[in-house]
C-alpha positions in Angstrom: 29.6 -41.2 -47.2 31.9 -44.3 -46.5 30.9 -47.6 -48.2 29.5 -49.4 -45.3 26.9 -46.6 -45.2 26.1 -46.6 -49.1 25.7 -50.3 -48.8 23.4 -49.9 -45.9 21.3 -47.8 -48.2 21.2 -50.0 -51.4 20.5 -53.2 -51.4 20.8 -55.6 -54.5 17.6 -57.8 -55.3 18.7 -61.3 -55.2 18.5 -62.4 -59.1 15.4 -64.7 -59.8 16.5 -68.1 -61.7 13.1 -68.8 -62.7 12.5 -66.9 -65.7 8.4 -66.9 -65.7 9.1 -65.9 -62.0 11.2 -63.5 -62.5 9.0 -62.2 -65.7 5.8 -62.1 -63.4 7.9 -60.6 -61.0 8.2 -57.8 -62.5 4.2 -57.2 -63.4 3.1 -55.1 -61.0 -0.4 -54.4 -62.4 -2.6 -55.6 -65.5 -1.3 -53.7 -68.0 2.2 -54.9 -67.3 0.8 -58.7 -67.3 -0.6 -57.2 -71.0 2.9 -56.5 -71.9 4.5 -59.4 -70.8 1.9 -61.8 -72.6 2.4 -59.6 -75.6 6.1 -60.3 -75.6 5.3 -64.0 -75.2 2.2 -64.6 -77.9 2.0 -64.8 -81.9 -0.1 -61.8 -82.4 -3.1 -63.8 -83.9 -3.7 -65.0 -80.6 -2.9 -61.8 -78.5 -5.2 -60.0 -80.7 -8.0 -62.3 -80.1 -7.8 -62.1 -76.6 -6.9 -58.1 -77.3 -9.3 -57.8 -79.3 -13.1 -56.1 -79.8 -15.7 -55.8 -82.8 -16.0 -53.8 -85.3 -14.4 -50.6 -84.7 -13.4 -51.6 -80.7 -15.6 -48.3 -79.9 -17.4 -50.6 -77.0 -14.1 -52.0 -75.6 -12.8 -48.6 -74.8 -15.8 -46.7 -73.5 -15.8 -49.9 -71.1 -13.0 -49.1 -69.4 -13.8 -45.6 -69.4 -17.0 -46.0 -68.1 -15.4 -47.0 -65.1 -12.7 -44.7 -65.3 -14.4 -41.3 -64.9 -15.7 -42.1 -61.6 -14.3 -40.2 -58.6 -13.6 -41.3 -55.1 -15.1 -39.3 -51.8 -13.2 -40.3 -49.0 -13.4 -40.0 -45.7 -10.9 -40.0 -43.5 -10.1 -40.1 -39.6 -11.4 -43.7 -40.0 -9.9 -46.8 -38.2 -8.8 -48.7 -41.5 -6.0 -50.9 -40.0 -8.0 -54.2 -40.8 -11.0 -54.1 -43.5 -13.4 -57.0 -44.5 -13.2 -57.1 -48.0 -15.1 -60.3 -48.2 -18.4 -60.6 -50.2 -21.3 -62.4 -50.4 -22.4 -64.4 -54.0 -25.0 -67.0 -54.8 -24.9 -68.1 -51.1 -21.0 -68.3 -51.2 -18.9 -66.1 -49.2 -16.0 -65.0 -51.0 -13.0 -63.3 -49.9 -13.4 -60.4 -52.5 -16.6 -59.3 -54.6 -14.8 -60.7 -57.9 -15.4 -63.8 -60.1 -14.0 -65.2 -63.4 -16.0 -64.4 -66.4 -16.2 -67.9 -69.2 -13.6 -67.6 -72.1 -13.5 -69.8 -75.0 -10.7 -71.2 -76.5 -8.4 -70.5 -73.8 -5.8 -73.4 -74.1 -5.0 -71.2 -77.1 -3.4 -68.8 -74.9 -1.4 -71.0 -72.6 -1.3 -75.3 -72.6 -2.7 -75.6 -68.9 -5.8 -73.4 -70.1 -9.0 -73.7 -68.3 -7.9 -76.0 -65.7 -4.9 -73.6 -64.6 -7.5 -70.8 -64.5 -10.1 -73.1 -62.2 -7.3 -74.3 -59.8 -6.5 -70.7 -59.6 -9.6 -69.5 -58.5 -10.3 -72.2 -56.4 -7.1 -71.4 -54.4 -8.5 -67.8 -54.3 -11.5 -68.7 -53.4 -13.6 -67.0 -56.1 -16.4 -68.5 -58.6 -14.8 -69.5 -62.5 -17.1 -70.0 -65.2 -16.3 -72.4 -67.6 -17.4 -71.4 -71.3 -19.3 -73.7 -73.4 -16.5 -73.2 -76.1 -14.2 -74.2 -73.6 -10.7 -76.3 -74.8 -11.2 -78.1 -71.6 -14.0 -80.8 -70.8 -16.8 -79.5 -68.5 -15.6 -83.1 -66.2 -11.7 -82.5 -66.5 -12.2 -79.4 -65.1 -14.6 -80.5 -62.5 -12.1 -83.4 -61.5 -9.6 -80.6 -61.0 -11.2 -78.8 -58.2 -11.3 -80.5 -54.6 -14.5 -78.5 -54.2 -17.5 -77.4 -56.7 -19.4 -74.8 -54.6 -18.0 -71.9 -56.8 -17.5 -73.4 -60.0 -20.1 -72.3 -62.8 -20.9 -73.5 -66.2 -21.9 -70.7 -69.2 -24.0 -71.7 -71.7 -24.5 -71.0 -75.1 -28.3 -71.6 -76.5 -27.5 -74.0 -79.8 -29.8 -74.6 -82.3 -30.2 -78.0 -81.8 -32.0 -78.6 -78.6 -30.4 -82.1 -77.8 -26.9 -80.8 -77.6 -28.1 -77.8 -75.2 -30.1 -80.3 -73.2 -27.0 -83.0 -72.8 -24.5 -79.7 -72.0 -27.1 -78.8 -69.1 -27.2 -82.3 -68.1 -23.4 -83.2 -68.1 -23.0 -79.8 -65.6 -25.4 -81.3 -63.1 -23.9 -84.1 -62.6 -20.1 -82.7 -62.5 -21.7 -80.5 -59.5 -21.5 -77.1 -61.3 -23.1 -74.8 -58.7 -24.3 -72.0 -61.7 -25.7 -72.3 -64.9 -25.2 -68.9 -66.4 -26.5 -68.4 -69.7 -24.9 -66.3 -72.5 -27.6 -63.8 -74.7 -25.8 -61.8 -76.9 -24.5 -64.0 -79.0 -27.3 -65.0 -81.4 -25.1 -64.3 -84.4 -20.9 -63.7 -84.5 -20.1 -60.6 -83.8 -17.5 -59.0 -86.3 -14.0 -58.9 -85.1 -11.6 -56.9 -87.4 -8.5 -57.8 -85.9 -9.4 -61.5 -86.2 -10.2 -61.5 -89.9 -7.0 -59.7 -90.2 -4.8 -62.2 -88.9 -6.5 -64.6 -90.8 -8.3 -66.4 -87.4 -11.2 -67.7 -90.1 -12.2 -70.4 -92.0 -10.3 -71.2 -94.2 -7.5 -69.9 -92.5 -6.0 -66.9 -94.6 -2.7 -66.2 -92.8 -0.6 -63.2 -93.8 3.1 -63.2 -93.8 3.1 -60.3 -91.1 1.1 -62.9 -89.1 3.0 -66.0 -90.3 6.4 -63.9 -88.9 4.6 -63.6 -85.7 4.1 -67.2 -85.4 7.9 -67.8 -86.7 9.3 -65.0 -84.1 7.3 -67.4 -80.7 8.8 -70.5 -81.2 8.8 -71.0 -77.6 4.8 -70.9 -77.4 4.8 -73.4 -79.9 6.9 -76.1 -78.4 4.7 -75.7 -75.5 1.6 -76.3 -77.6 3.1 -78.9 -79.3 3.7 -81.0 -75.9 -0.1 -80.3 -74.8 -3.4 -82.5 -76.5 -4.8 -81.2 -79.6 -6.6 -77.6 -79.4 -10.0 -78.5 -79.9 -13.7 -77.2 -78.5 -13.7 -80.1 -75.6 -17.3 -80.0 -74.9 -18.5 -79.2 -78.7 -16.5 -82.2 -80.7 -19.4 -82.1 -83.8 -18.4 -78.3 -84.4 -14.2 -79.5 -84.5 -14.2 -80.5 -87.9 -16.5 -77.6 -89.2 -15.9 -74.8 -87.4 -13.2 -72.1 -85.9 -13.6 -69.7 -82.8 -14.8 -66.8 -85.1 -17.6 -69.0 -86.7 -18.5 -70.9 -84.4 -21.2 -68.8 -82.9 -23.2 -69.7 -86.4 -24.4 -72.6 -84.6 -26.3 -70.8 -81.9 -30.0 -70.2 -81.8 -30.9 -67.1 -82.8 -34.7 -67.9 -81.6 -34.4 -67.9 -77.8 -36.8 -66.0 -76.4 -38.1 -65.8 -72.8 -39.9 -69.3 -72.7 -36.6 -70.9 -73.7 -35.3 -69.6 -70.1 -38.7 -70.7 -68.7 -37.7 -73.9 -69.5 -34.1 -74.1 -68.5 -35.6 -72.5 -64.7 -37.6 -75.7 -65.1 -34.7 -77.9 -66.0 -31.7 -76.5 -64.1 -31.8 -77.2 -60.0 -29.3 -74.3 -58.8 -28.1 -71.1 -59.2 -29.3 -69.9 -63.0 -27.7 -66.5 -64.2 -28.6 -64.4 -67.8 -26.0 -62.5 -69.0 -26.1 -59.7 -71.4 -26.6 -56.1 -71.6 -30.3 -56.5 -70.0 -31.8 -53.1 -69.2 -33.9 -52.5 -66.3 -37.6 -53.7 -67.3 -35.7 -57.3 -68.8 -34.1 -57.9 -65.2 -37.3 -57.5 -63.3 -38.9 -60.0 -65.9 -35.9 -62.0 -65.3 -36.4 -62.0 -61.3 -40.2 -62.6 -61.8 -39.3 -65.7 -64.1 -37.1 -67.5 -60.9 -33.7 -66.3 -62.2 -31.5 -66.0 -59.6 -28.7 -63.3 -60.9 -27.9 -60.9 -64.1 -24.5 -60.7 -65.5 -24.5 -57.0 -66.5 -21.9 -57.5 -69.9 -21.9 -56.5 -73.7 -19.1 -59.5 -74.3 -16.1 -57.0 -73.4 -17.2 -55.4 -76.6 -16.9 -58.4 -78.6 -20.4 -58.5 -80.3 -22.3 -55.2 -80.9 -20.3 -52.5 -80.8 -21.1 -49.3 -79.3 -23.3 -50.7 -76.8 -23.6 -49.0 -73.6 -21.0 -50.1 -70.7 -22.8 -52.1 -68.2 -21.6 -50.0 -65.8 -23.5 -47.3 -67.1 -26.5 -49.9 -66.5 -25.7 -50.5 -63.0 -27.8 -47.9 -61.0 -30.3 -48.3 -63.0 -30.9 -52.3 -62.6 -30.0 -52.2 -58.8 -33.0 -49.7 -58.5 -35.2 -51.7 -61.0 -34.5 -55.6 -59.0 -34.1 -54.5 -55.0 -31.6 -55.1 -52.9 -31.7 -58.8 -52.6 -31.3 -60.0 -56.3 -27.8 -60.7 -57.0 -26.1 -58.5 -59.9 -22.7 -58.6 -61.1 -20.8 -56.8 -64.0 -18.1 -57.4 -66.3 -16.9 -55.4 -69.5 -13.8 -53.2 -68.3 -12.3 -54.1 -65.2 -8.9 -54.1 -65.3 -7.9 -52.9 -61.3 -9.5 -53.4 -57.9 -10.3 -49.7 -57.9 -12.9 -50.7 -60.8 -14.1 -53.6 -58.6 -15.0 -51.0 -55.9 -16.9 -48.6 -58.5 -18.9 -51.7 -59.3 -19.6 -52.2 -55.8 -20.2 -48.4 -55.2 -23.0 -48.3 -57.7 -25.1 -51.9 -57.0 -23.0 -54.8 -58.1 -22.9 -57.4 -55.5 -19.4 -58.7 -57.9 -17.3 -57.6 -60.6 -16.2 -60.2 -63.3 -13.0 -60.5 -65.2 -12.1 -62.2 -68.5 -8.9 -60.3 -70.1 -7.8 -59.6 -66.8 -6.7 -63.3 -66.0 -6.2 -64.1 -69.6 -3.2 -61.5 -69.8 -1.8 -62.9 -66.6 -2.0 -66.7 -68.5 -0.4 -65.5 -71.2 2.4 -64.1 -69.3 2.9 -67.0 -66.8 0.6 -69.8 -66.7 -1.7 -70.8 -63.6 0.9 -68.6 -61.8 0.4 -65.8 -64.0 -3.6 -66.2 -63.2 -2.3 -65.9 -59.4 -0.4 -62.9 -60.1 -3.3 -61.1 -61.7 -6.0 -62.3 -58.8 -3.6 -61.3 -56.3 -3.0 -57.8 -58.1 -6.7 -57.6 -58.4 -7.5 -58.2 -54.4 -4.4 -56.3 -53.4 -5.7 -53.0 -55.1 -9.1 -53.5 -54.1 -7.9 -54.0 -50.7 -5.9 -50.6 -50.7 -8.7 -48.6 -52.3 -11.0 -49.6 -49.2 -8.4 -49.3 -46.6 -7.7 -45.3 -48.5 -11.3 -44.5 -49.0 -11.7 -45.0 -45.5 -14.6 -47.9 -45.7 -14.2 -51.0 -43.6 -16.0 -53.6 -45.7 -17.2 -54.4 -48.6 -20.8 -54.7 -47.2 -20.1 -50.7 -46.2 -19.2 -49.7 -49.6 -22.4 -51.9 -50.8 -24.3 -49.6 -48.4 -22.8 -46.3 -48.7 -21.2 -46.1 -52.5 -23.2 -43.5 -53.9 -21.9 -40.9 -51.0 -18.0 -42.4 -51.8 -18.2 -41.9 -55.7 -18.9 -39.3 -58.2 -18.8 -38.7 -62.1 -16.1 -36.9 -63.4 
């Protein structure tokens, strides 16, 4: 073969100058966006985003729950184009996916929760800002041109003022969603936290302290950012750390408690938690417009049943019309489309876009969206179903168990 012919054949990439480019680059799914933000974190921090209760038992069978499902498809179907779009709370958006609330998460990159919300706003999907958020629920509002998919999750505290003015201050930043949090009555136990010495006091071992040593890098960045605080909590800053800060919650809500926040909130109002079926038709008698299918990723009770194994069972118990969505597990679009398959009008995503922050900023959130839509896309296009509203109608005859 003469040379002109071999170099017809190869072709050199040209060499990316920017390194987190270049890094992201080279992520061509979730896992990979793992690994690079693995490289690129003290492990204290990783493993907190890594991380599950007790014995992680919940974490895994999350992912598996939505891995043993098998596609069905049909083919001989015109596929060339496919409407992936999606209907939620009103919004059309142009997948069935939105970002699930995470707290702390200027811990994992400077830019935080506002890279993440000017992500998804370019992307045009909902983000939920945590109530243990290291961004005020107004910064982040101010950096959004547009509110109609930007929700607000609320953790019940024990003192009633505090939960009152959090409501408040999300009306009038024009959060569309108040989605409240129920599992998280007491902290759940997260080993790999206490190992690290992520407490109160903090109890770092030298492993860890090499870690930190090892990422100097993330620590310059830090360093140049405001202080890592809870932005919308300050009373808890001087008292309080991510894995006890969930002491302060009210372990006493019970159904009039979201009687009154129906009463109180004027939009979209969303329960998340591992509700069964009989708690989501109370929860659609009692004016609640959605349920958040979720056991925290596994970061509460462990060995709780994935809420994709809850799925069928709520979409049969609530109709067609009230809006469901799932998180706990998804990690490709192929997951997005099991949700679909079996009810959810959306999937949800927390590690997901974490790992992708980790690894490259508010770009590295755009590399794991566009991941994210990309493989969804392609699972659609190769199970031979032309929209999302198809796959909403038709899942159960595209899937089976394993």
């Amino acid at each position: 073969m003469r040379t002109g012919e071999i170099r017809q054949l190869v072709q050199l990439k040209p060499t990316e100058l920017n390194a987190t480019r270049r890094r992201l680059s080279a992520c061509h799914d979730i896992d990979d966006l793992r690994r690079a933000g693995r490289r690129l974190i003290p492990r204290p921090v990783f493993d907190y985003v890594d991380g599950a209760a007790d014995e992680e038992l919940a974490v895994r069978a999350n992912r598996a729950a939505f891995q043993r499902w098998r596609f069905l498809p049909r083919l001989l179907t015109d596929v060339d184009t496919v409407d992936t779009a999606a209907g939620v709370l009103g919004q059309t958006q142009p997948i069935p996916l939105a970002l699930s609330p995470t707290g702390y998460t200027r811990m994992m990159h400077q830019a935080g929760e506002t890279a993440v919300a000017r992500s998804a706003y370019r992307h045009g999907l909902a983000y939920t800002l945590s109530t243990m958020a290291t961004t005020s629920i107004e910064d982040v509002a101010r950096a959004v041109p547009d509110k109609a998919r930007l929700w607000f999750q609320l953790y019940l505290h024990r003192d009633e003022g505090l939960n009152k003015d959090l409501v408040s201050r999300a009306d009038a930043a024009g959060y569309q969603a108040l989605v409240v949090t129920l599992d998280v009555v007491v902290p759940g136990h997260r080993t790999r936290d206490v190992r690290n010495g992520l407490v109160i006091p903090p109890a770092l071992t030298a492993r860890t302290l090499a870690s930190i040593a090892a990422r100097p890098g993330y620590w310059t960045r830090m360093l140049r950012g405001p202080a890592l605080e809870f932005a919308n909590l300050p009373d808890l800053n001087d008292a309080t750390t991510v894995a006890s800060s969930a002491s302060k919650f009210d372990a006493s809500i019970t159904w009039a408690t979201i009687e009154a926040l129906r009463e109180r909130w004027p939009r979209s109002l969303l329960l998340k938690g591992p509700l069964g079926p009989d708690d989501t038709v109370r929860a659609v008698r009692a004016g609640v417009d959605g349920i958040v299918l979720s056991n925290h990723g596994g970061r509460q009770l462990d060995r709780t049943v994935p809420p994709a194994d809850l799925l069928p069972a709520v979409r049969a118990a609530a109709g067609p019309d009230a809006t469901i969505l799932v998180d706990s597990g998804i990690m490709h679009g192929a997951d997005i489309a099991v949700a679909v398959a079996l009810g959810a009008d959306a999937a949800m995503v927390g590690r997901a876009y974490l790992y992708g922050l980790m690894a490259g900023g508010e770009q590295g959130v755009d590399r794991a969206l566009d991941l994210l839509g990309a493989q969804y896309t392609r699972t659609l296009q190769l199970l031979g179903v032309t929209s999302t509203a198809e796959l909403r109608a038709t899942g159960r005859d595209r899937i089976t168990r394993d």
